[in-house]
N, C-alpha and C positions, 0 to 999 in steps of 0.2 A: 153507503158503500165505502168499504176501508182504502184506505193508500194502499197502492199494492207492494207490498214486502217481501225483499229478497232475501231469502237467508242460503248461502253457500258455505258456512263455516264450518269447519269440522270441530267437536270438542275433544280435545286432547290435553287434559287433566286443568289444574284452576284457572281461570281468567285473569291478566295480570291487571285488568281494570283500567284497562287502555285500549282505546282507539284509536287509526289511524285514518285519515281523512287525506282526500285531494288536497292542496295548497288554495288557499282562496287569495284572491286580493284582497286587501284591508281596504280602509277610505281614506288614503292621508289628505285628499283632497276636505275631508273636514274631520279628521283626526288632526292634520296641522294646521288647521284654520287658513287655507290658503287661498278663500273667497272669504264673501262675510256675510256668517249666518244669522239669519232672522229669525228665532223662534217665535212661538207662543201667537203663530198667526190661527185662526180658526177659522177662518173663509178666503179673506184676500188682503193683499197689503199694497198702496200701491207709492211709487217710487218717485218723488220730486226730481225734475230735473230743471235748472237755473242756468242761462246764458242770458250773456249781455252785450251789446256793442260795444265804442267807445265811449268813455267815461271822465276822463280825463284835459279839458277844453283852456282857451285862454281865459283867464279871471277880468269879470268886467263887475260895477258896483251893485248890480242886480242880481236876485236870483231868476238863474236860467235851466229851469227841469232840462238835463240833455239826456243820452242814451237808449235804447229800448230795451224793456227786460222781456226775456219769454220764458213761463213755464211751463213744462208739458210734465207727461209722468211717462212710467210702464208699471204696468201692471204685475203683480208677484202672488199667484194663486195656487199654492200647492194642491196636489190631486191626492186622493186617498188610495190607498195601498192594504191588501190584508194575504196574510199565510195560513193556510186551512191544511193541517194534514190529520189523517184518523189512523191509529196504528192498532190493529186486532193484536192482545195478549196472547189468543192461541199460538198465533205465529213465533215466540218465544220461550212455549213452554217444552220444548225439545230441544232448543239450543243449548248453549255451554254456559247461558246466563239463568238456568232454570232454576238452581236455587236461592237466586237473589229474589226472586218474585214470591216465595214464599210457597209454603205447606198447603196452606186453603186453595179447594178450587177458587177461593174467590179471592185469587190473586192480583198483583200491580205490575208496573212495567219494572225493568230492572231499571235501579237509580242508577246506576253509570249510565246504561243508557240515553234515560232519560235528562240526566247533565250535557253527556256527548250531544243530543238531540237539541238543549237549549242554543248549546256553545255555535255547532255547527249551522243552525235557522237563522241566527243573531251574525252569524259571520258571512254566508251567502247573503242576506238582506244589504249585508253593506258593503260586499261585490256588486250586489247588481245596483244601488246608489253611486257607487262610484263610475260604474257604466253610464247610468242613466245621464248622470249632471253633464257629462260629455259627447255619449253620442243616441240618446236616449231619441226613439221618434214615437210622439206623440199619439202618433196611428194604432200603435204594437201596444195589443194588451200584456198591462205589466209595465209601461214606460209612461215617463212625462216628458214634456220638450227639453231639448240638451240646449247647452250653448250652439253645436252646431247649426240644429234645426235654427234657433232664433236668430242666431246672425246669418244663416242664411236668407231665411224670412225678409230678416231685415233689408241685406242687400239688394231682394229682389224688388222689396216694397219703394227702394230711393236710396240706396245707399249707405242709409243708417249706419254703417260700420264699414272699415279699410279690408275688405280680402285681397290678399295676393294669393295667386297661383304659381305651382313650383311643383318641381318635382322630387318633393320628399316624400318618396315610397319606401316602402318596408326594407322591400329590395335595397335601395339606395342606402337606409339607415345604418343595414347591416355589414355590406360590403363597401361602400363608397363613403369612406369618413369625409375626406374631403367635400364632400356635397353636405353632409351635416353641417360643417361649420359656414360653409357656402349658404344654405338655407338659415340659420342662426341671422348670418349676416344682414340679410333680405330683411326677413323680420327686424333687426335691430333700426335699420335703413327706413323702414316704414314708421318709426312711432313718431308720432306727432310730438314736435318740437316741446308744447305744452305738455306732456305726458312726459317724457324723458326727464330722469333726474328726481323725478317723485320719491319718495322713500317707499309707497309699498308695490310700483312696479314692481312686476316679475316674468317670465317667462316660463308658459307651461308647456310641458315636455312629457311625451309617452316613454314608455320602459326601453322600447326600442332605439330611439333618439339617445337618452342617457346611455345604454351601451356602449353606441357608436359616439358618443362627443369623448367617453372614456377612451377609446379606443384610438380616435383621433388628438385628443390630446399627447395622448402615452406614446405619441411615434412608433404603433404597432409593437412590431417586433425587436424592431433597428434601436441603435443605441442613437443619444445625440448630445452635442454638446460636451461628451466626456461622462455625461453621466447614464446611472441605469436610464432603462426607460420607465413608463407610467405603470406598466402591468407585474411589473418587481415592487418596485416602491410605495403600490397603494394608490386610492382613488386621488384622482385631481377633484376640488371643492366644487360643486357643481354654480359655476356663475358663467357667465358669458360678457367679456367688457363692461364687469360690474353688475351686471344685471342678474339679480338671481335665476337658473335655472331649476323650477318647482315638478317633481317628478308626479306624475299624476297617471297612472296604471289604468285608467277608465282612456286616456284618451289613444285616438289609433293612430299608428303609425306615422303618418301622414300628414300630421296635422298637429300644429305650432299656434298658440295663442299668447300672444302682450298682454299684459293689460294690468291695472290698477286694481287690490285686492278690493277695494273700495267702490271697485264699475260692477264688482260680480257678488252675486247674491245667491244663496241658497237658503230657501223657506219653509219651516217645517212647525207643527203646531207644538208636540212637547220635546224637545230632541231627545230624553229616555223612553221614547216610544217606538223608538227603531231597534233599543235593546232591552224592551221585554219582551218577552216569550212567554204564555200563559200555557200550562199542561192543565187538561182538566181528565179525568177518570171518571167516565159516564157509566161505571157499574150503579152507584148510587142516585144519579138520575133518570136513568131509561133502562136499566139491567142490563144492559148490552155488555160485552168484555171489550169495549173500545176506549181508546184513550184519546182527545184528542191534543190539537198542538196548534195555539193561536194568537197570530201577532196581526195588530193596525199599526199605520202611522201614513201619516202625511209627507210630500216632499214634492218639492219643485224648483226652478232658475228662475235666473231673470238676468239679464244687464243693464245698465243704467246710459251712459252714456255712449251708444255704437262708433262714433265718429273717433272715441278715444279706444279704439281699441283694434288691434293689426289680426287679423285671422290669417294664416298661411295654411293652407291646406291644397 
């Protein structure tokens, strides 16, 4: 059974060989590398983790084994993923793209299309990746476990990770700046002593959040100080008391994560496997007039160490 295909267009003389499409979200969450990704896993990888007590004693003429070490792990198993669509040629042969497919009945898809088709699978696949890493549940086919799922997990399982509870709602983000930088603060307030000051700390922040810290920086409307405000003169650099603020569009509203690019993982078997797209045209193997449109890949989280890591949600 084919994808069902909509066609509403009217033809009104040549195709300018453009498409227009929804706005998707990108991945900047590993387009800018702002976890650290693990490729080339094919089953499971799993994640050392190293504490110690103290180590440090007064020196006497002997040696004296002191300290305790513990290792533990977590586990980093990406799940498999696939896009299956089937597009019928009939459904094309009366649109405005009928003679790119050619003369012979025993025609092909229109190659813009079928570009637009790659571009737009390839771009959705890494919306809904950027969704998943953040608020992905496990349960929902189509999803793997998010940071949230696991450090909630975690919290429930003993604590494994710092949640603070606040009320940075949508609402709040949007109208209420002052509660943005109010919540900023909370989180900044919670990072464990050991964690602050690291060079790849960061702080991750949804679209809504960055709006409103703009907005909050930029003295609204009001002037200050003598000079313009934020919203004449251009974006304020997204940091927060030096800490970088990492914009991450997968995550919601609500919800503020610290942590070290180095506690968070993302694991995937080839990362060029999220951006192939296979067309195949099954005239030649089943005589059908179907084409179809096929991508796998792998992907999945993980964190490393919970206790260094502030969840504000």
């Amino acid at each position: 059974m084919a994808t069902v295909t909509s066609i509403t267009s009217t033809y009104a003389g040549q195709f300018s060989g453009k498409y227009i499409a929804a706005a998707l979200l990108s991945a900047p969450t590993l387009d800018k590398e702002y976890i650290t990704i693990k490729p080339n896993i094919k089953y499971k990888e799993v994640i050392k983790k190293y504490s110690n007590d103290a180590i440090v004693f007064d020196g006497t003429c002997d040696f004296n084994p002191t300290s305790t070490v513990t290792l533990s792990e977590q586990i980093l198993q990406p799940e498999e993923f696939q896009v299956n669509l089937t597009l019928c040629k009939v459904d094309f042969r009366s649109d405005w793209e009928a003679l790119e497919m050619g003369i012979s009945i025993y025609d092909h898809l229109p190659p813009t299309f079928t570009d637009f088709m790659i571009g737009q699978v390839a771009g959705q696949v890494a919306q809904k990746i950027e969704q998943n890493i953040w608020t992905g549940n496990s349960s929902t086919n189509g999803n793997f476990a998010s940071f949230s799922e696991l450090l909630l997990s975690g919290s429930v399982a003993g604590g494994q990770n710092a949640p603070v509870s606040g009320a940075f709602t949508a609402a709040n983000n949007i109208t209420g700046s002052t509660t943005v930088l109010a919540g900023l603060q909370t989180v900044v307030n919670a990072i464990p002593i050991t964690v602050y000051g690291k060079e790849d700390l960061g702080i991750y922040v949804s679209t809504q959040a960055v709006k409103a810290f703009q907005t909050a920086v930029g003295g609204g409307s009001s002037y200050a100080n003598g000079y313009m405000n934020q919203t004449v003169i251009g974006a304020k650099p997204l940091d927060f008391q030096g800490i970088p603020l990492l914009h991450c569009p997968g995550l919601p509203a609500s919800t503020v994560i610290a942590a070290q690019k180095s506690n968070l993982f993302f694991g995937t078997a080839l990362l060029s496997d999220k951006n192939e797209v296979k067309v195949l045209d099954m005239a030649d193997l089943d005589g059908s007039q179907n084409v179809r449109i096929i991508m796998r890949y792998t992907a999945g989280v993980q964190y490393g160490i919970g206790n260094d890591i502030v969840w504000y949600f």
